[in-house]
ModelCIF file with pLDDT and N, C-alpha, C, O atoms, coordinates in Angstrom:
data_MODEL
#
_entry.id   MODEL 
#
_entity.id                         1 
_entity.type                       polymer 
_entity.pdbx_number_of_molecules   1 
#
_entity_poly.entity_id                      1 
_entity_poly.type                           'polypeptide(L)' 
_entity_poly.nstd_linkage                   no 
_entity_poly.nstd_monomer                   no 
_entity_poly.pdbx_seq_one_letter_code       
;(UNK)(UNK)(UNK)(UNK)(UNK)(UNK)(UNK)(UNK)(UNK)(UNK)(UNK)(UNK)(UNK)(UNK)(UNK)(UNK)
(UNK)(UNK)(UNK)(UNK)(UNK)(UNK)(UNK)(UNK)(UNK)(UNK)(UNK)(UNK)(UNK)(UNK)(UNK)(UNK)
(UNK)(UNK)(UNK)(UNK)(UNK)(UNK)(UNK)(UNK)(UNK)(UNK)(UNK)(UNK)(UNK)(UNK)(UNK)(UNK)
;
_entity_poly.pdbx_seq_one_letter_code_can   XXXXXXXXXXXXXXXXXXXXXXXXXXXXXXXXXXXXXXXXXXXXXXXX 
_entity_poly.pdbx_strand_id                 A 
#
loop_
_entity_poly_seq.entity_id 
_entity_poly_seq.num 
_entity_poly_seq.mon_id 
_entity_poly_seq.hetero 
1 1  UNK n 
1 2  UNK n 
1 3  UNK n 
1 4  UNK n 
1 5  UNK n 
1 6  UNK n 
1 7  UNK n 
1 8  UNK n 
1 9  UNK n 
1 10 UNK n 
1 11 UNK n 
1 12 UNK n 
1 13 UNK n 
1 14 UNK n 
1 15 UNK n 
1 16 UNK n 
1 17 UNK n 
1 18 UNK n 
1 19 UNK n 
1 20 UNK n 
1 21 UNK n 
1 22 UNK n 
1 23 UNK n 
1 24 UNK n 
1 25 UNK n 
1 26 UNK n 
1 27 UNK n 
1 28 UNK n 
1 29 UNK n 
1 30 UNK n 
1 31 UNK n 
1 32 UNK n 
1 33 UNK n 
1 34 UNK n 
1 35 UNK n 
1 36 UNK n 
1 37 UNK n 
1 38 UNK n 
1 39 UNK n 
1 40 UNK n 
1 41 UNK n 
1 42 UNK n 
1 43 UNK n 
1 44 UNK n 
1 45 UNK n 
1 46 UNK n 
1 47 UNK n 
1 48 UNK n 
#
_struct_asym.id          A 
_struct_asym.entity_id   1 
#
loop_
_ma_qa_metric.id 
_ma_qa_metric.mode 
_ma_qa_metric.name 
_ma_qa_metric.software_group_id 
_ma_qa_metric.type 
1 global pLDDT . pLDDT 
2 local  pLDDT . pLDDT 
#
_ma_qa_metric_global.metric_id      1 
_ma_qa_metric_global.metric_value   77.25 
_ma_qa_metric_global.model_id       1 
_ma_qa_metric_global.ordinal_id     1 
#
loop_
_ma_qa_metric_local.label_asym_id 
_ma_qa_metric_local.label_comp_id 
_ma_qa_metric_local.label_seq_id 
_ma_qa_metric_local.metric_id 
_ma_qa_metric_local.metric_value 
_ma_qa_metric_local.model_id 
_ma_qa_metric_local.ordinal_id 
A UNK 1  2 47.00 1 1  
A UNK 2  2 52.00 1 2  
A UNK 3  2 54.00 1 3  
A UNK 4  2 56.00 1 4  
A UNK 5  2 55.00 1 5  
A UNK 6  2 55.00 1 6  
A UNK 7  2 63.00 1 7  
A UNK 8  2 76.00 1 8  
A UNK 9  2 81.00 1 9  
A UNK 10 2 90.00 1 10 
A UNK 11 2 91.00 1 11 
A UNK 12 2 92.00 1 12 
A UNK 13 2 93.00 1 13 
A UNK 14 2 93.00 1 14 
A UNK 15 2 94.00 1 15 
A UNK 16 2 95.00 1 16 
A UNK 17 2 96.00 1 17 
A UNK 18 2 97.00 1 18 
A UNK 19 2 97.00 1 19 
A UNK 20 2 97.00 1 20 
A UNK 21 2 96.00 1 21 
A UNK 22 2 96.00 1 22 
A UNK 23 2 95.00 1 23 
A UNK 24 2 92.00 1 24 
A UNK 25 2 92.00 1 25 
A UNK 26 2 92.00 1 26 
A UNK 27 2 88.00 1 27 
A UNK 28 2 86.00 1 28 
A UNK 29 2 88.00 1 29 
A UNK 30 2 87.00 1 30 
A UNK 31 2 82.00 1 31 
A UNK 32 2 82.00 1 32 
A UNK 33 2 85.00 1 33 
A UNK 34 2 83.00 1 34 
A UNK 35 2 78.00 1 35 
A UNK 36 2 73.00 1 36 
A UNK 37 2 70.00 1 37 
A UNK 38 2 70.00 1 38 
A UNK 39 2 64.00 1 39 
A UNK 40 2 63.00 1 40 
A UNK 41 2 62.00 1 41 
A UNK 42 2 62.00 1 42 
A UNK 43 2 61.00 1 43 
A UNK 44 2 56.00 1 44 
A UNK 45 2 57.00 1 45 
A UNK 46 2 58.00 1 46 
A UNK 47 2 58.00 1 47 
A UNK 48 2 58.00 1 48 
#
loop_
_atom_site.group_PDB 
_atom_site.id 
_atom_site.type_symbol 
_atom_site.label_atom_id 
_atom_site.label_alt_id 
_atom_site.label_comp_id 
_atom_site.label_asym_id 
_atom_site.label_entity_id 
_atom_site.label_seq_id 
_atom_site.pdbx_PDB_ins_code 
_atom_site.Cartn_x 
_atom_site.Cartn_y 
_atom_site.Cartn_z 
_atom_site.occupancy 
_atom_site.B_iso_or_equiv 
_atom_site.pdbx_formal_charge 
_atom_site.auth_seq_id 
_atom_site.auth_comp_id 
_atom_site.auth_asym_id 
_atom_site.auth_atom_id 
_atom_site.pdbx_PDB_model_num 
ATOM 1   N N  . UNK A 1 1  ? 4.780   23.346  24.375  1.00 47.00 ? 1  UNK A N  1 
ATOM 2   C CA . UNK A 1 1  ? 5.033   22.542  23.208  1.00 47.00 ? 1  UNK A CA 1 
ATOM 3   C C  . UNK A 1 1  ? 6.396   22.925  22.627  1.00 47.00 ? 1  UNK A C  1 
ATOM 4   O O  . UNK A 1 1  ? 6.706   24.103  22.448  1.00 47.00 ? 1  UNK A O  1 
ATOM 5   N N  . UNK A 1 2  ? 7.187   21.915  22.344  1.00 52.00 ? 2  UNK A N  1 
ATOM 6   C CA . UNK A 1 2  ? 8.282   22.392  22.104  1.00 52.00 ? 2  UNK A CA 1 
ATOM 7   C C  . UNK A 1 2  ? 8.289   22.328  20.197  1.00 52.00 ? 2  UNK A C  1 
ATOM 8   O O  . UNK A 1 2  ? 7.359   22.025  19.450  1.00 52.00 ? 2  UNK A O  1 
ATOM 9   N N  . UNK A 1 3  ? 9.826   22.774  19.826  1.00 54.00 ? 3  UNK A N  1 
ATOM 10  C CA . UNK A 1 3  ? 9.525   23.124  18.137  1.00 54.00 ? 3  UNK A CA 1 
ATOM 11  C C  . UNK A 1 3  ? 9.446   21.970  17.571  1.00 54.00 ? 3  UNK A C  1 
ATOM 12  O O  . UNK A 1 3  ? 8.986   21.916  16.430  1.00 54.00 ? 3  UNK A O  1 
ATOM 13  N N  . UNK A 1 4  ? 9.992   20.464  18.414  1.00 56.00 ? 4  UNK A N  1 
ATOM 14  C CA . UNK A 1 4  ? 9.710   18.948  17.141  1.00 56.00 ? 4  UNK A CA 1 
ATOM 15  C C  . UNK A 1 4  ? 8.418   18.804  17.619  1.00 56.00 ? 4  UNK A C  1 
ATOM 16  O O  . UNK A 1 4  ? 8.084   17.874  16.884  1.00 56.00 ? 4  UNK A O  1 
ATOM 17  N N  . UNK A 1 5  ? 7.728   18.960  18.099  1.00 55.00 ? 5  UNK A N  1 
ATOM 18  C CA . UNK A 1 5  ? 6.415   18.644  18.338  1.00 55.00 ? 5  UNK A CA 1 
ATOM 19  C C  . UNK A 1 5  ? 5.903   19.011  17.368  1.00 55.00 ? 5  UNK A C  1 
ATOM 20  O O  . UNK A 1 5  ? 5.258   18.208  16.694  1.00 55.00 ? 5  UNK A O  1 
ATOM 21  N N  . UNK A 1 6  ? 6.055   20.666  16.897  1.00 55.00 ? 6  UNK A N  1 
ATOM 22  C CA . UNK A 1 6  ? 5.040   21.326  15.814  1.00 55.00 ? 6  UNK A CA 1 
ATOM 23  C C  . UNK A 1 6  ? 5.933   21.529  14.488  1.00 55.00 ? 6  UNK A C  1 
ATOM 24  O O  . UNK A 1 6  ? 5.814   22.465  13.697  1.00 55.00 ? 6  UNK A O  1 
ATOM 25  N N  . UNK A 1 7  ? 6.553   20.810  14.432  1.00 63.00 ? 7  UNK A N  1 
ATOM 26  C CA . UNK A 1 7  ? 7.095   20.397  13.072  1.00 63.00 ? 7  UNK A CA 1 
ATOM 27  C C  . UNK A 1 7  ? 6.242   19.877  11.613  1.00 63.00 ? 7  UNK A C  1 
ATOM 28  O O  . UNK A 1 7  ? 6.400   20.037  10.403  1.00 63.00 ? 7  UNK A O  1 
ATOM 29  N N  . UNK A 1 8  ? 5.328   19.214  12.445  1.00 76.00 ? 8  UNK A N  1 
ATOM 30  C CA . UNK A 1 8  ? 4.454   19.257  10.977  1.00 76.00 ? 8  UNK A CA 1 
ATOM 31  C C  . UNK A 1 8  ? 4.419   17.178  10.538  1.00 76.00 ? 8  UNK A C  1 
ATOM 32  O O  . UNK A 1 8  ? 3.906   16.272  11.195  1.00 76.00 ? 8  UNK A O  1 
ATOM 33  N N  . UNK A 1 9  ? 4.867   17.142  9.764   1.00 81.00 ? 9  UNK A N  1 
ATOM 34  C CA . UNK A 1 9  ? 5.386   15.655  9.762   1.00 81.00 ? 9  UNK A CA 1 
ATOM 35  C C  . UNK A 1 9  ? 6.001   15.184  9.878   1.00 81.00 ? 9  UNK A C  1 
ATOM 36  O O  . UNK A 1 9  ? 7.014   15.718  9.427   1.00 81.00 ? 9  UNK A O  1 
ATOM 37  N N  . UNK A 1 10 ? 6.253   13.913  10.452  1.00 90.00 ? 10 UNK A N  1 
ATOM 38  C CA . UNK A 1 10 ? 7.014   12.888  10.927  1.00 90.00 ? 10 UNK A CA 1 
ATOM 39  C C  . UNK A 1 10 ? 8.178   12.454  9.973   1.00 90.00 ? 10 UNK A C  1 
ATOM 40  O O  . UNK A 1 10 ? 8.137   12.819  8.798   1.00 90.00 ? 10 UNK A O  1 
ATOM 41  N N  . UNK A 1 11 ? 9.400   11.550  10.516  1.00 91.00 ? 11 UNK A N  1 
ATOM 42  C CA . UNK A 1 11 ? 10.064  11.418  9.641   1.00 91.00 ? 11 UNK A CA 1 
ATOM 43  C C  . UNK A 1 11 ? 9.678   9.752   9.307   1.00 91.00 ? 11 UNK A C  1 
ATOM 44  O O  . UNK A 1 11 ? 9.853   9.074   8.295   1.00 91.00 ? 11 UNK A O  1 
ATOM 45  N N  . UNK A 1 12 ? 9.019   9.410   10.764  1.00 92.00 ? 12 UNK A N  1 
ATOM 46  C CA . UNK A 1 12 ? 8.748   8.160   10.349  1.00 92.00 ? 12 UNK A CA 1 
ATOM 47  C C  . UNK A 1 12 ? 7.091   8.046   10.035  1.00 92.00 ? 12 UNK A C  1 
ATOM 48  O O  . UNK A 1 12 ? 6.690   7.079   10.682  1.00 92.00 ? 12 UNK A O  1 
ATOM 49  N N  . UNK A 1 13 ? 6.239   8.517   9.466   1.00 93.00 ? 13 UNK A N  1 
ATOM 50  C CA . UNK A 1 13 ? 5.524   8.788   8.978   1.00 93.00 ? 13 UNK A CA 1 
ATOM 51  C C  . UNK A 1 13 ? 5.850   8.692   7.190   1.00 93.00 ? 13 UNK A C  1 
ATOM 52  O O  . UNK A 1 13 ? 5.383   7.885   6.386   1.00 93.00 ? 13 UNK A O  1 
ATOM 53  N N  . UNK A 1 14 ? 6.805   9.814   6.954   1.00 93.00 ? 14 UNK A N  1 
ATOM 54  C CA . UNK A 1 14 ? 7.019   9.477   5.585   1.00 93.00 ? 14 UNK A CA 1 
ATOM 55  C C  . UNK A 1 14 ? 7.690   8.035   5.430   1.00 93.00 ? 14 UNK A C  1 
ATOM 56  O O  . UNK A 1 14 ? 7.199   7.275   4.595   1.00 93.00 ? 14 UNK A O  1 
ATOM 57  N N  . UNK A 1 15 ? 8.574   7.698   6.041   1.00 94.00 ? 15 UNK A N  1 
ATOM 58  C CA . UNK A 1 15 ? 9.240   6.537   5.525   1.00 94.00 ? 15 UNK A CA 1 
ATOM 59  C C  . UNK A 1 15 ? 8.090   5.370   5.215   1.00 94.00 ? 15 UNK A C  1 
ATOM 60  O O  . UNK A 1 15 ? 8.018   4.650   4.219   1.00 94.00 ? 15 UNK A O  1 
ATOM 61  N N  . UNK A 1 16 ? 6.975   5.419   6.698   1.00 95.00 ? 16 UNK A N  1 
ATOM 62  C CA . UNK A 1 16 ? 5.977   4.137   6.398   1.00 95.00 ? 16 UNK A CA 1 
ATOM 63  C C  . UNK A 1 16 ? 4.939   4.558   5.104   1.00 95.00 ? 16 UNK A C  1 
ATOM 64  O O  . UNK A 1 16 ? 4.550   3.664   4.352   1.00 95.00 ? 16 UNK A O  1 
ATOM 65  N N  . UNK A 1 17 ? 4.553   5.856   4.910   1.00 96.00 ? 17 UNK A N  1 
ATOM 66  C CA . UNK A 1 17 ? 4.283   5.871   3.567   1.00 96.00 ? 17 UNK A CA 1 
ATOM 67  C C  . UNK A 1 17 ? 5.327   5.519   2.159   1.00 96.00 ? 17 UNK A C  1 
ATOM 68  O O  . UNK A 1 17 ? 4.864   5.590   1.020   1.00 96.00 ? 17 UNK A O  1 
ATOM 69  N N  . UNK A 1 18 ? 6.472   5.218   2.369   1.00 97.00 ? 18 UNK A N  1 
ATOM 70  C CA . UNK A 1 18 ? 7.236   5.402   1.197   1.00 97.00 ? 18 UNK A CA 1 
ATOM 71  C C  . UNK A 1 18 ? 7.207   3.966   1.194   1.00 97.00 ? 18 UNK A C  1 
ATOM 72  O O  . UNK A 1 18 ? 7.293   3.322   0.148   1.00 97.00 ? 18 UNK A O  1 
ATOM 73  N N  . UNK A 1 19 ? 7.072   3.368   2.497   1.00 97.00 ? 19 UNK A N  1 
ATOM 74  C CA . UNK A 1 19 ? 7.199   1.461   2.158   1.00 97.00 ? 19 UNK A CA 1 
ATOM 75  C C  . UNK A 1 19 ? 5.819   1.025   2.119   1.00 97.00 ? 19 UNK A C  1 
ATOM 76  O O  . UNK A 1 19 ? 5.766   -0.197  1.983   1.00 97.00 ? 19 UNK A O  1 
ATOM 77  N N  . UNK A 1 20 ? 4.812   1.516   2.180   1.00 97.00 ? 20 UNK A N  1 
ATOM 78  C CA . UNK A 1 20 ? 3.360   1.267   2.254   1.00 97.00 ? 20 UNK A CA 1 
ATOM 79  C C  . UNK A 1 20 ? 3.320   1.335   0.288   1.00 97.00 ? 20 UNK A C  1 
ATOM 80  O O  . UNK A 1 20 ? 2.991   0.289   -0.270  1.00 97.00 ? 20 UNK A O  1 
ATOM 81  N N  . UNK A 1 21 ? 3.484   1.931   -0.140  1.00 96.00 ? 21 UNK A N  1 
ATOM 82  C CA . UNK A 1 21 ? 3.521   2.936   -1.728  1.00 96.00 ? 21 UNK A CA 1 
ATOM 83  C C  . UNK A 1 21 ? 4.691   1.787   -2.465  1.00 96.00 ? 21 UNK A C  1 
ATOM 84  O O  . UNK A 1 21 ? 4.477   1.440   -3.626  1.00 96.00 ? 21 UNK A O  1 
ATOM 85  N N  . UNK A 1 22 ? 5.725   1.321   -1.834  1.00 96.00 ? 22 UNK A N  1 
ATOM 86  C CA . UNK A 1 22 ? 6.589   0.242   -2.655  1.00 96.00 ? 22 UNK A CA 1 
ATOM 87  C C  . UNK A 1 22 ? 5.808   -0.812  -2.329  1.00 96.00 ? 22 UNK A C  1 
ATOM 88  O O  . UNK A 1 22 ? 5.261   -1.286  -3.325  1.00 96.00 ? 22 UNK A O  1 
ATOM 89  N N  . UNK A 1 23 ? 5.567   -1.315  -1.396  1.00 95.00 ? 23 UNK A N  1 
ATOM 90  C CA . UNK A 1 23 ? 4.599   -2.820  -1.449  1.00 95.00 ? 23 UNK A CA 1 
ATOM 91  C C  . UNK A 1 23 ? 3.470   -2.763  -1.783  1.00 95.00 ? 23 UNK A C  1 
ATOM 92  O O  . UNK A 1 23 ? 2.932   -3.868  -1.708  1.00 95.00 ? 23 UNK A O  1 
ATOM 93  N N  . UNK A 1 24 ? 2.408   -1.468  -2.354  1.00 92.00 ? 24 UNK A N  1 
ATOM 94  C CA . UNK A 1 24 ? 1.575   -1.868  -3.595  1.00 92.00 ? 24 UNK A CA 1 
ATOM 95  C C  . UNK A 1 24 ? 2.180   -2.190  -4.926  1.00 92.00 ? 24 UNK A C  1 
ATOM 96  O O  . UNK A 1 24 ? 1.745   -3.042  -5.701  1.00 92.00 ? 24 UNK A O  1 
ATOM 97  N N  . UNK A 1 25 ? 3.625   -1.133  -5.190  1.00 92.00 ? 25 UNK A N  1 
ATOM 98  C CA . UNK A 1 25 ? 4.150   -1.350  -6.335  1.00 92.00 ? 25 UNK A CA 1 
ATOM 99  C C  . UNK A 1 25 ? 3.930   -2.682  -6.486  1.00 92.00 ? 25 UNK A C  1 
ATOM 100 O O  . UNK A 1 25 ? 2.995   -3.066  -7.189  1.00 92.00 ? 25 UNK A O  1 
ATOM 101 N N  . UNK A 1 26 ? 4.828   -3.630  -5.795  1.00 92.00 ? 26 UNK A N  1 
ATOM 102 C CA . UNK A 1 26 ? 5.493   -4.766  -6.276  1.00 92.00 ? 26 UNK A CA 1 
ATOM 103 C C  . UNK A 1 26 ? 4.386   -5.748  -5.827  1.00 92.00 ? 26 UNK A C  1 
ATOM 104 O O  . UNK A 1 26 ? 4.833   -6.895  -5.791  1.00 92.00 ? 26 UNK A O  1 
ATOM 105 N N  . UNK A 1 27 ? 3.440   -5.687  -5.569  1.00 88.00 ? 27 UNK A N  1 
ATOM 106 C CA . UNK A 1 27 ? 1.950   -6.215  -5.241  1.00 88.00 ? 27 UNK A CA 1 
ATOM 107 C C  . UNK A 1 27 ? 1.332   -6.349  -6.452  1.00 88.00 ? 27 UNK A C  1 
ATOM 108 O O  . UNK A 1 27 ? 0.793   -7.323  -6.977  1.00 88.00 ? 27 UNK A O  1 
ATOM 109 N N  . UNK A 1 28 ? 1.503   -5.127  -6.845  1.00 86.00 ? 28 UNK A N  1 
ATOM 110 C CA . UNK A 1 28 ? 0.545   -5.378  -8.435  1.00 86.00 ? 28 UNK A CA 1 
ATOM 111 C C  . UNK A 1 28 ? 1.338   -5.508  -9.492  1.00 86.00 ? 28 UNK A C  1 
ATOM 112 O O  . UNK A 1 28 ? 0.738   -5.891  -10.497 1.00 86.00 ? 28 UNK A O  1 
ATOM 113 N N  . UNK A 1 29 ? 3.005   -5.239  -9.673  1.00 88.00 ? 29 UNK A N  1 
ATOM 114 C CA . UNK A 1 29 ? 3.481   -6.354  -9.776  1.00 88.00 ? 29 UNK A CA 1 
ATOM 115 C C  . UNK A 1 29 ? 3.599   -7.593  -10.393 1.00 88.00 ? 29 UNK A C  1 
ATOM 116 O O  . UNK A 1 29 ? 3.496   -7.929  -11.572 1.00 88.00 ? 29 UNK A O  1 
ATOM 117 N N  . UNK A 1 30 ? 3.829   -8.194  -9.399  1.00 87.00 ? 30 UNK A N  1 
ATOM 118 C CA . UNK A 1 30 ? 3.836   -9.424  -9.262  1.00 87.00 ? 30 UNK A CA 1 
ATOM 119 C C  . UNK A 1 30 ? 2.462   -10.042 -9.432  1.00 87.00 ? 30 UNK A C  1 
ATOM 120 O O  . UNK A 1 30 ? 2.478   -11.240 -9.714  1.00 87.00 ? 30 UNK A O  1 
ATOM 121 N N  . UNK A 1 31 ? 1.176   -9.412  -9.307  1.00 82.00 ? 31 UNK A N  1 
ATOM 122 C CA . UNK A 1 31 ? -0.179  -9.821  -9.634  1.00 82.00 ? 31 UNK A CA 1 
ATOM 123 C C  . UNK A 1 31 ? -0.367  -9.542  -11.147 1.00 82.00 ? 31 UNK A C  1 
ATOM 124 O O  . UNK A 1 31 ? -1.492  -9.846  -11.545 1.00 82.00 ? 31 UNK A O  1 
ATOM 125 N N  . UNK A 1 32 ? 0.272   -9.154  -11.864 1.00 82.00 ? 32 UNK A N  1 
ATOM 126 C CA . UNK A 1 32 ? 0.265   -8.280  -13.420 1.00 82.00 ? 32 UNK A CA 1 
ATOM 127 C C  . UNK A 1 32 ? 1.425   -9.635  -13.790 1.00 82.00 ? 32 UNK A C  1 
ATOM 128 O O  . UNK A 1 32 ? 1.295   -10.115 -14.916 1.00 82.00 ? 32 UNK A O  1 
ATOM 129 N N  . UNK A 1 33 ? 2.214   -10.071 -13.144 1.00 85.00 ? 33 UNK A N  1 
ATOM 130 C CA . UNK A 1 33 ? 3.291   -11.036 -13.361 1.00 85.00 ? 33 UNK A CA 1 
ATOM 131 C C  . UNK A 1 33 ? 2.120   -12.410 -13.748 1.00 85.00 ? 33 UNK A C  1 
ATOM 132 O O  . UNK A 1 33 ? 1.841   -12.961 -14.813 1.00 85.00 ? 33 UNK A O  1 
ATOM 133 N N  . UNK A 1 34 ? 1.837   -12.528 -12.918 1.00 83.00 ? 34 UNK A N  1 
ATOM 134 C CA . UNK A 1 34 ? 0.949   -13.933 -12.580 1.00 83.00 ? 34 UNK A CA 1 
ATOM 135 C C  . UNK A 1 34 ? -0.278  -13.486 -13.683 1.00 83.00 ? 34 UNK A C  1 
ATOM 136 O O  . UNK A 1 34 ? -0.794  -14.528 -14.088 1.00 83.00 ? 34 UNK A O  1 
ATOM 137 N N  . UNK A 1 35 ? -0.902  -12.323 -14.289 1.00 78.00 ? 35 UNK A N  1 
ATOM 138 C CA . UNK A 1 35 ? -2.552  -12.351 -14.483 1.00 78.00 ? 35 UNK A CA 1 
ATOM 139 C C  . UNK A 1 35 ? -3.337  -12.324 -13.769 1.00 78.00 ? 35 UNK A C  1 
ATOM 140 O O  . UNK A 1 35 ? -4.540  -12.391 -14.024 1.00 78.00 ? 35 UNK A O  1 
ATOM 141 N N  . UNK A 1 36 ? -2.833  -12.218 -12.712 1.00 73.00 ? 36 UNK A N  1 
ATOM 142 C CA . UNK A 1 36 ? -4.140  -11.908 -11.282 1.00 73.00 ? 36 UNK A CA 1 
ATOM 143 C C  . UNK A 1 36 ? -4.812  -10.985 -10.919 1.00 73.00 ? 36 UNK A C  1 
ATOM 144 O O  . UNK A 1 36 ? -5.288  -10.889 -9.789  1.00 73.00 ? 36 UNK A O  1 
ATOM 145 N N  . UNK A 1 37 ? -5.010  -9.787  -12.254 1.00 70.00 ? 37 UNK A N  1 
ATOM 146 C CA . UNK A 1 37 ? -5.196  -8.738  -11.702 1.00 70.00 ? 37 UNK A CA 1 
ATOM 147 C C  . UNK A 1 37 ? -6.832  -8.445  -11.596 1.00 70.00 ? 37 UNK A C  1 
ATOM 148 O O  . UNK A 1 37 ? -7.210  -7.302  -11.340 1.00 70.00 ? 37 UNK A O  1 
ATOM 149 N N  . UNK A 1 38 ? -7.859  -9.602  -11.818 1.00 70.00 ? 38 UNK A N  1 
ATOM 150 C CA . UNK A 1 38 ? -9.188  -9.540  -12.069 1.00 70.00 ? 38 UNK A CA 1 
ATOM 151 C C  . UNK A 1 38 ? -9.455  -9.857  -10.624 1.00 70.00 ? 38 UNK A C  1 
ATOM 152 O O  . UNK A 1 38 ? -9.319  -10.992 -10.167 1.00 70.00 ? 38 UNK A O  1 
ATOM 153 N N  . UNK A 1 39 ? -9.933  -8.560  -9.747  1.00 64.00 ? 39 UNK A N  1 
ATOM 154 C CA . UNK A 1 39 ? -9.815  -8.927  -8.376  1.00 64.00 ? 39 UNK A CA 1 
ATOM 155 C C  . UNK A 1 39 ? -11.505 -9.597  -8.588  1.00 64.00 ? 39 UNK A C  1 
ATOM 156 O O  . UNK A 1 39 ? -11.675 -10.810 -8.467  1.00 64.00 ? 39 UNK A O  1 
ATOM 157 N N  . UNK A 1 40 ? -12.539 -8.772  -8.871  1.00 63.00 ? 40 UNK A N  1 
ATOM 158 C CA . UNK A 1 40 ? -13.790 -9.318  -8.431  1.00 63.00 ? 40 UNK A CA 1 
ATOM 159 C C  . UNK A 1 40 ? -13.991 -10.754 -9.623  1.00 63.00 ? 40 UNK A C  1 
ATOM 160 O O  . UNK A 1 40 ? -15.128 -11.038 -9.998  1.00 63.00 ? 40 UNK A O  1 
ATOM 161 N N  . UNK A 1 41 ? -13.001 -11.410 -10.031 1.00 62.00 ? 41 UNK A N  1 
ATOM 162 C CA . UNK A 1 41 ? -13.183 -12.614 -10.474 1.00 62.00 ? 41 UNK A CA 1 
ATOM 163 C C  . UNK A 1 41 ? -13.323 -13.470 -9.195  1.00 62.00 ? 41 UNK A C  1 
ATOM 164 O O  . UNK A 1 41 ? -14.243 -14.227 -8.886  1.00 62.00 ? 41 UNK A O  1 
ATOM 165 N N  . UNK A 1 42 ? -11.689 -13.033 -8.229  1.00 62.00 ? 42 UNK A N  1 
ATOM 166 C CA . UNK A 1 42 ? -11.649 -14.177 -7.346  1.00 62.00 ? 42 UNK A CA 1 
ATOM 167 C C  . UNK A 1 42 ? -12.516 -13.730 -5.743  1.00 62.00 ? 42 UNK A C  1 
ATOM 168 O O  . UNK A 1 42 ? -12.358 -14.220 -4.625  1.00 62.00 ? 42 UNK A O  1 
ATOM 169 N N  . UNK A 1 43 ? -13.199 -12.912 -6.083  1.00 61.00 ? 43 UNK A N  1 
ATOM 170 C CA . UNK A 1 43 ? -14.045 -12.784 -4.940  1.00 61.00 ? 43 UNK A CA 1 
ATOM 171 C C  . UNK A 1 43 ? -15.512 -13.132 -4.918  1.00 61.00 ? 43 UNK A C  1 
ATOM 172 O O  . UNK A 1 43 ? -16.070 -13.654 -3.953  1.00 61.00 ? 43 UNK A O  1 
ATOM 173 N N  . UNK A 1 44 ? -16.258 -12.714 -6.369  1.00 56.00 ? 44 UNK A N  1 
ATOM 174 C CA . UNK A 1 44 ? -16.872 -13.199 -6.538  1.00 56.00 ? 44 UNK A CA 1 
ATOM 175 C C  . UNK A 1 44 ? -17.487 -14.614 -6.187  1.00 56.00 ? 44 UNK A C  1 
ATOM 176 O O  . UNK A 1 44 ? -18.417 -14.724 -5.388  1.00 56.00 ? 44 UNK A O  1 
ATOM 177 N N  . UNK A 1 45 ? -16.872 -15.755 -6.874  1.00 57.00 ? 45 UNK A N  1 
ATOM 178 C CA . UNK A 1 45 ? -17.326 -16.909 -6.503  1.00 57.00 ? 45 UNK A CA 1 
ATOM 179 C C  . UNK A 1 45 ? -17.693 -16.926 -4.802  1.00 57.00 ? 45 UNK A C  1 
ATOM 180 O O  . UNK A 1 45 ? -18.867 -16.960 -4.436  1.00 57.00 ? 45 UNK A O  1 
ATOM 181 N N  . UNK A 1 46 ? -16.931 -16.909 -4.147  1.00 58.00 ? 46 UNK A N  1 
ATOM 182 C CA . UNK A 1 46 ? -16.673 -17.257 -3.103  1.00 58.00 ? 46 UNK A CA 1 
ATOM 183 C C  . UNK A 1 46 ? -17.937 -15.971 -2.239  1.00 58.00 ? 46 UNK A C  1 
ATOM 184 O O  . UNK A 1 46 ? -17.456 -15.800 -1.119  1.00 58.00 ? 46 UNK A O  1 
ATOM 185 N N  . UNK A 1 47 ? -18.767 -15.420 -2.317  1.00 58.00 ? 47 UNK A N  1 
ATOM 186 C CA . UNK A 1 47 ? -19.744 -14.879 -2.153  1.00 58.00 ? 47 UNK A CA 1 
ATOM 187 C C  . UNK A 1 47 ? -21.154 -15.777 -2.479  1.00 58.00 ? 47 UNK A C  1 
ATOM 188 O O  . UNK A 1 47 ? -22.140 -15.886 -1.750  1.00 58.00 ? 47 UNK A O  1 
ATOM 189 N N  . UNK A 1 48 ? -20.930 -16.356 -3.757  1.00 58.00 ? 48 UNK A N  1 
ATOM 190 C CA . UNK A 1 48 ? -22.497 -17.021 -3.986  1.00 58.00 ? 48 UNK A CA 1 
ATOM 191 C C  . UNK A 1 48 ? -22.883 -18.143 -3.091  1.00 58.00 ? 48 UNK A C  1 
ATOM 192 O O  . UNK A 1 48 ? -23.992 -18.667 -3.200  1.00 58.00 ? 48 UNK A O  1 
#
């Protein structure tokens, strides 16, 4: 095993957490923009 192997974490690991973590930001957001933020309003119905 060489030493990047046991390095520990990835570099692209963090990056897809750092863009995973901005597109909830701007997810809720933009759902807080709109009033959309009552999720089991719009799921609800669509269950009965």
């Amino acid at each position: 095993m060489s030493r990047k192997d046991s390095k520990g974490i990835s570099v692209w690991l963090l990056v897809g957490v750092i863009v995973l973590i901005v597109l909830l930001l701007v997810w809720l957001t933009i759902a807080d923009i709109f009033g959309d933020t009552d999720v089991a309003a719009f799921i609800g119905p669509h269950l009965v």
